[in-house]
C-alpha positions as CSV (number, residue, x, y, z in Angstrom):
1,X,-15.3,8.0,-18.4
2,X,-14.7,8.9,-15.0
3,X,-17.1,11.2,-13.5
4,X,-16.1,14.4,-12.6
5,X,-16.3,13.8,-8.7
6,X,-14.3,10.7,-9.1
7,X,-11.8,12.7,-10.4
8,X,-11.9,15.1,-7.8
9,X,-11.3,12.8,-5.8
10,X,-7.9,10.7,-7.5
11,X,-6.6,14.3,-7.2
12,X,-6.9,14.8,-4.1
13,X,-5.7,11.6,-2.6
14,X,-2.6,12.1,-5.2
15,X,-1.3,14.9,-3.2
16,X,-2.6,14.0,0.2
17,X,0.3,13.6,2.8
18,X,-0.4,10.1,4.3
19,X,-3.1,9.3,2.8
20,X,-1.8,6.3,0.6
21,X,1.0,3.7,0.7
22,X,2.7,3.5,-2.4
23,X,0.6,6.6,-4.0
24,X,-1.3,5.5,-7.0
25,X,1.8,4.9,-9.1
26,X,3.0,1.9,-6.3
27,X,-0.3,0.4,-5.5
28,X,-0.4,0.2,-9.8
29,X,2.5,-1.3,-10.2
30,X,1.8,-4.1,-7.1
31,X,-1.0,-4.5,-9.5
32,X,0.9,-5.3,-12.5
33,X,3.5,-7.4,-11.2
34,X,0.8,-9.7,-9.6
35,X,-1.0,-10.0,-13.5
36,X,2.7,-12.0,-14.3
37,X,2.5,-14.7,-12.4
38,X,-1.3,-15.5,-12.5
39,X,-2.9,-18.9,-13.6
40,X,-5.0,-18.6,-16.2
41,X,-7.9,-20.0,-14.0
42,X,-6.8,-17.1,-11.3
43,X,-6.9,-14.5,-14.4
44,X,-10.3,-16.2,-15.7
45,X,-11.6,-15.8,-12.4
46,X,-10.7,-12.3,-11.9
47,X,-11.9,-11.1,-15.6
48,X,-15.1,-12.3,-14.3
49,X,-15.4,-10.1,-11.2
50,X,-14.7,-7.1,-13.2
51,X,-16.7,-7.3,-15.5
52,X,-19.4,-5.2,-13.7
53,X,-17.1,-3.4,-12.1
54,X,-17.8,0.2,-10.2
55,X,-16.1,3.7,-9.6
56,X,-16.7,4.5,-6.1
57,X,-19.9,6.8,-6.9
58,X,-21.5,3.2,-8.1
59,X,-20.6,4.0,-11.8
60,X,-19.6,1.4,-14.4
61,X,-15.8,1.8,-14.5
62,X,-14.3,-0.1,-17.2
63,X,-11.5,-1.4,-15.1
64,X,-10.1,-4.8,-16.2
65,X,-7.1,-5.3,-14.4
66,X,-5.6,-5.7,-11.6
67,X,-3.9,-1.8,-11.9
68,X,-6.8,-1.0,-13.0
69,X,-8.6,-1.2,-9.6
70,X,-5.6,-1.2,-7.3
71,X,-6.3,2.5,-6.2
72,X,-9.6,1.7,-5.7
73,X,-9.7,1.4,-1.9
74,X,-7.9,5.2,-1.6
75,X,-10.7,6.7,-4.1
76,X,-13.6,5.7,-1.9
77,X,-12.5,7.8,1.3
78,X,-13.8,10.5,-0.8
79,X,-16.9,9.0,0.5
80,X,-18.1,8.5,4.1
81,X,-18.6,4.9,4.0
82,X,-14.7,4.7,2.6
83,X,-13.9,7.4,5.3
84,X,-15.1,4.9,8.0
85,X,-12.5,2.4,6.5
86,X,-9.7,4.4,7.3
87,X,-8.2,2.0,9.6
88,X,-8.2,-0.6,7.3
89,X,-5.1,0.7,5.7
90,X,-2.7,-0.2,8.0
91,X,-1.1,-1.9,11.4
92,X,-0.6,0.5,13.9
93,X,1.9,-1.6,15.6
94,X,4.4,-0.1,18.3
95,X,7.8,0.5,17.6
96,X,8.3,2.0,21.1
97,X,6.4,-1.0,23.7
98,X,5.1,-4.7,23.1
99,X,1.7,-4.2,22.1
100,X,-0.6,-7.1,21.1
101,X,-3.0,-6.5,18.3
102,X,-5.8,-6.0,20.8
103,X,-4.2,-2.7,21.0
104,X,-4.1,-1.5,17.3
105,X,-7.1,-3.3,15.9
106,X,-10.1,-3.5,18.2
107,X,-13.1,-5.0,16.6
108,X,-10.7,-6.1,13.4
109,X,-10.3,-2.7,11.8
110,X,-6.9,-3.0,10.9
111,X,-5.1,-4.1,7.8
112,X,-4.3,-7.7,8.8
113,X,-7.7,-8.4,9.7
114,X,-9.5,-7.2,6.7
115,X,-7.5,-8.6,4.5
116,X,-7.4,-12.0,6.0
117,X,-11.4,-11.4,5.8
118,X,-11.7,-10.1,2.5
119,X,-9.7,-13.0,1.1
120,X,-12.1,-15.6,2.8
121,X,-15.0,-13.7,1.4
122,X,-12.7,-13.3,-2.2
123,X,-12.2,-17.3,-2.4
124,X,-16.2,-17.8,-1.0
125,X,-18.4,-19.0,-4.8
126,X,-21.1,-18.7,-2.7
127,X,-20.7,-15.1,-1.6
128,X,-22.4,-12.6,-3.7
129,X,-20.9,-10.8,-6.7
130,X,-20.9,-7.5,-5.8
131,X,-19.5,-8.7,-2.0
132,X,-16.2,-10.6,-4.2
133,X,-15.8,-7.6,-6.3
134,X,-15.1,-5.3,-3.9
135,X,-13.2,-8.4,-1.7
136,X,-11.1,-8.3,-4.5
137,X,-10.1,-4.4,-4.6
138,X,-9.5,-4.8,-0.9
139,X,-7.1,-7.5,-1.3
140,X,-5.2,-5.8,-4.4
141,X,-4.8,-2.6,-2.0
142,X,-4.3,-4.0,1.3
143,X,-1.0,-6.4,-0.2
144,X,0.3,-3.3,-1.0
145,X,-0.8,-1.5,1.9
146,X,1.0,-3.8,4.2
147,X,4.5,-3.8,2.5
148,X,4.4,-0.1,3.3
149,X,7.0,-0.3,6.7
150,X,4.9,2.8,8.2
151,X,1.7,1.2,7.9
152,X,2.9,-1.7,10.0
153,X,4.6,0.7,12.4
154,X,3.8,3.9,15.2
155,X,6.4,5.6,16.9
156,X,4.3,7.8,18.7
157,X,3.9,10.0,15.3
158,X,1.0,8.5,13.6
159,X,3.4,6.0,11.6
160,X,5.4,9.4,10.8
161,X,2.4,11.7,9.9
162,X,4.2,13.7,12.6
163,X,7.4,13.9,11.6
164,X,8.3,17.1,9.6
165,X,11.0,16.5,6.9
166,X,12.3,18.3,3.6
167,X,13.2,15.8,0.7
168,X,16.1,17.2,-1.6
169,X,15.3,20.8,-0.2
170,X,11.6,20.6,-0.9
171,X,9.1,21.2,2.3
172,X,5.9,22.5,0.2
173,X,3.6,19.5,0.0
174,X,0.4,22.0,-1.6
175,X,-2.1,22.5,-1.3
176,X,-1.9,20.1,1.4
177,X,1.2,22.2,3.4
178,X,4.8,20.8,4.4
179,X,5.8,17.1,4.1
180,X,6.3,14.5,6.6
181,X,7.9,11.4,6.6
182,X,5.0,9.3,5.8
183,X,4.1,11.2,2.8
184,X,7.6,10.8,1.5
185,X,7.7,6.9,1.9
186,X,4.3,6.7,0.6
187,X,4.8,8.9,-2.7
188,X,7.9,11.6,-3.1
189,X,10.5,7.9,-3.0
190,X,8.6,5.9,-5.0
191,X,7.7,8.6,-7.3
192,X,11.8,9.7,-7.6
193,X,12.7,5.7,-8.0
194,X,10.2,5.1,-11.1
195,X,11.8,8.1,-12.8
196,X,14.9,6.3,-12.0
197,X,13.9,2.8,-13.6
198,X,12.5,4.5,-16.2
199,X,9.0,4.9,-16.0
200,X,6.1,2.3,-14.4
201,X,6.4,0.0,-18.1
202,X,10.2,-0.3,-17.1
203,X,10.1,-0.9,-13.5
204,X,7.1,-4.2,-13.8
205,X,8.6,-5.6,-16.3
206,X,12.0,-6.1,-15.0
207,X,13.2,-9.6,-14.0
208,X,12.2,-11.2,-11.1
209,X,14.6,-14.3,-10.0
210,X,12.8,-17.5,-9.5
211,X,14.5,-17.9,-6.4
212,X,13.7,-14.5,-5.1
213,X,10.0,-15.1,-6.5
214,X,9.8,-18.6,-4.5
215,X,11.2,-16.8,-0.9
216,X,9.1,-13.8,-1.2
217,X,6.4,-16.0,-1.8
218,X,6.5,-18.1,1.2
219,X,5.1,-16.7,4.9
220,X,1.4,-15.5,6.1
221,X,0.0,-11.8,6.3
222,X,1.3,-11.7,10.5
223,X,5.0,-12.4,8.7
224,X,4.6,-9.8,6.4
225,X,3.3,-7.0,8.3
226,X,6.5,-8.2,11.0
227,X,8.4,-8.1,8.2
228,X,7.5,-4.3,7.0
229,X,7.5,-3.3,11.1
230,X,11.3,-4.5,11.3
231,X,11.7,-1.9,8.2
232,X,10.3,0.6,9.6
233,X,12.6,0.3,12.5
234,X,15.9,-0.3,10.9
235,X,15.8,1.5,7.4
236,X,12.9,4.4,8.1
237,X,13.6,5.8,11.5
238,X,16.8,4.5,12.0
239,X,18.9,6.0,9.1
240,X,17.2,9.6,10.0
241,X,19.9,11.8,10.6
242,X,18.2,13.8,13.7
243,X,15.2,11.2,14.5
244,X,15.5,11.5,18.7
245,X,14.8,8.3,20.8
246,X,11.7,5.9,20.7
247,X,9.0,7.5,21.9
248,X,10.2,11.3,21.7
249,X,8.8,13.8,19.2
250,X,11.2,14.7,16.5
251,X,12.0,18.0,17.1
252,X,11.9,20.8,13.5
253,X,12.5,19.8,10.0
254,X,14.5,16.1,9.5
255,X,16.5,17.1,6.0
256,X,16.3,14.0,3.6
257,X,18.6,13.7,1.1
258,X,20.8,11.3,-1.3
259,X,22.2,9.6,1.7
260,X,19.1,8.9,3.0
261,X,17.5,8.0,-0.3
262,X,19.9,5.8,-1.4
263,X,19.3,3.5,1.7
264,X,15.5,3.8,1.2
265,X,15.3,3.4,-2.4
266,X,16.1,-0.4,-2.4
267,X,13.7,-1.3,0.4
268,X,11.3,0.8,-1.9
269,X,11.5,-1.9,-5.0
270,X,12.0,-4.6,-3.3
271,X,8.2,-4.3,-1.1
272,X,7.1,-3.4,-4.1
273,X,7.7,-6.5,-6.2
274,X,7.6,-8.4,-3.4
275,X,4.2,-7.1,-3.0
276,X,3.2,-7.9,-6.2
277,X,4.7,-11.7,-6.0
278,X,2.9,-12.4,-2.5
279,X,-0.7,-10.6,-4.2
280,X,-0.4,-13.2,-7.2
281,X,0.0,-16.1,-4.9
282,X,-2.9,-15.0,-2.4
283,X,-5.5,-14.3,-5.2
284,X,-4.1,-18.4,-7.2
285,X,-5.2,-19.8,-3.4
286,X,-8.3,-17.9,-3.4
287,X,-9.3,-17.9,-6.9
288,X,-7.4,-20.7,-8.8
289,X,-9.2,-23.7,-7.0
């Protein structure tokens, strides 16, 4: 059972504007997806390194899957040491000037860098247990982070922290104020197209083409995190029907609607599963040796 701070905590980072990418809901269902297209050393592997698995106040969690521990990365900034991380989550690329990465993620505290480390130390049998566990949770959460266009993307807005919308009327975000565009393309779109699909059951168990499965799985973590900046460019800011030049505030409340929803809502699924495809072909090089 969850302890009560833990709890707290999922809360919390549930109705946090910008503090997730995907919200628990998406990171869970990049989760999911991945557990289908596993080997059954991969999945072998990975039962092991749950099987002393740990909430983020050190207690036993009883996590098993890959869903399971998805959000697990989010839960621990209830805690200093996961506040610390913060920068972990995400690219802070420009959308407004070439900037090399030397720019966005000195001394490798960025997304693409930890996760490029935490699958070395992932795939390591000599590392210690503990030290591939929580390799593991990073690398769950990260793929997911990374197919998240604003957290491989800054306009000058804290990859849209900044940027004050409504979404189909709504502005109250409580208790944690009005919404911006971040916290819509992290939960209030994904949240709107599960209800669509039917529920998170529905929506991972649909269908993935093999030929879709076998292009989404090709590429490196720099050609995915180019991939989700480009998105951010063309299908976040671009479609916004008041979203001023490059580098220029947006000025009062951006209205989001249907328009703007139906444009977003494919981009939506398709990071997501492609998410999960990539995940499950990152933890078969790691662990399925």
């Amino acid at each position: 059972m969850l302890s009560p701070r833990v709890l707290c905590a999922l809360l919390a980072l549930s109705l946090a504007p910008g503090a997730l990418a995907w919200g628990p809901e998406g990171h869970r269902m990049v989760g999911d997806i991945a557990a289908g297209h596993l080997t059954a050393r991969t999945q072998a592997q990975i039962s092991e390194l749950l099987r002393n698995d740990r909430l983020a106040d050190g207690e036993p969690s009883g996590r098993r899957t890959l869903g399971d521990i998805a959000n697990w990365a989010d839960e621990i900034k209830d805690f200093e040491w996961g506040k610390r991380r913060g920068s972990w989550h995400y690219d802070d690329v420009s959308l407004c000037r070439a900037a090399g990465a030397a720019s966005y993620c000195r001394g490798g505290r960025c997304a693409s860098a930890q996760l490029a480390r935490q699958i070395e130390v992932l795939g390591d049998p000599r590392a210690k247990l503990r030290a591939r566990n929580e390799a593991l949770k990073w690398v769950v959460h990260l793929i997911g982070d990374i197919h998240q266009p604003l957290h491989a993307a800054n306009r000058g807005d804290r990859g849209g922290n900044q940027v004050q919308v409504s979404f189909f009327g709504e502005r109250d975000n409580p208790p944690y104020g009005s919404l911006n565009l971040h916290a819509v393309w992290d939960v209030h779109l994904p949240a709107r197209l599960i209800a669509e699909r039917g529920g998170e059951r529905a929506f991972v168990s649909a269908p993935i083409a093999d030929g879709d499965r076998r292009t989404w799985e090709e590429g490196s973590i720099p050609d995915w995190i180019a991939e989700s900046h480009e998105l951010a460019r063309e299908r976040v800011y671009a479609p916004l029907p008041s979203a001023g030049s490059c580098g220029e505030k947006t000025a009062g409340v951006v209205a989001i609607g249907q328009e703007y929803y139906a444009s977003a809502a494919p981009v939506v699924e398709v990071q997501i599963r492609k998410a999960g495809v990539r995940l499950a072909r990152v933890l078969n090089e790691a662990l399925g040796r």
